[in-house]
C-alpha positions in Angstrom: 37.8 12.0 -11.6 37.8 11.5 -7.9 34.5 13.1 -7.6 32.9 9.7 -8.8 34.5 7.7 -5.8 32.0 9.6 -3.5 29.2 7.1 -3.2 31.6 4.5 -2.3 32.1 6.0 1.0 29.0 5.8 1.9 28.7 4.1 5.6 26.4 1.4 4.4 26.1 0.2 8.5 25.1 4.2 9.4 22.8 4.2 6.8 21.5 1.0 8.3 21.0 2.0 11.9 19.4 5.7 11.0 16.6 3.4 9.0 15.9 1.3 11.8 16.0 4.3 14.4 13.5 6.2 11.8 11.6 3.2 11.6 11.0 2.4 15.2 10.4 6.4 15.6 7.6 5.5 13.8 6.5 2.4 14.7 6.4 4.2 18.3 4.0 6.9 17.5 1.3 5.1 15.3 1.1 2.6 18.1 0.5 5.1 21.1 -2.4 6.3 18.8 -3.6 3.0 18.8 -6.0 1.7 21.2 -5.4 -2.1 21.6 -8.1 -2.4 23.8 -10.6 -0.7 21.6 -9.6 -2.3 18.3 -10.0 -6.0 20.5 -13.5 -5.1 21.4 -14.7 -3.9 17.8 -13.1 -7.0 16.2 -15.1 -8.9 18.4 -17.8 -7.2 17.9 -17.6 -7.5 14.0 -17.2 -11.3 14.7 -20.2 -11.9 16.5 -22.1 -9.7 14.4 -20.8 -11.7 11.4 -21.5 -15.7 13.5 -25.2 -14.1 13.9 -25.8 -13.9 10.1 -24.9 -16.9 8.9 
């Protein structure tokens, strides 16, 4: 019977933090394979292309 106390000792709080640590883990790598500079430029590209047709 005391198998079924198992999941109540669980570390809700570690749980917690090893989300958030995964989450910035990747949070970190799609954004250093983002170029901010490059995405600025094609959105304003894509604007003015789209103020010329109308």
């Amino acid at each position: 019977m005391k198998q079924q106390n198992q999941a109540s000792k669980t570390n809700a709080q570690k749980v917690r933090q090893q989300n958030q640590a995964s989450a910035q883990g990747f949070n970190q790598e799609f954004a250093s394979e983002t170029d901010a500079q490059e995405v600025r430029q094609q959105n304003q590209a894509s604007a003015q292309k789209k103020n010329q047709q109308q």
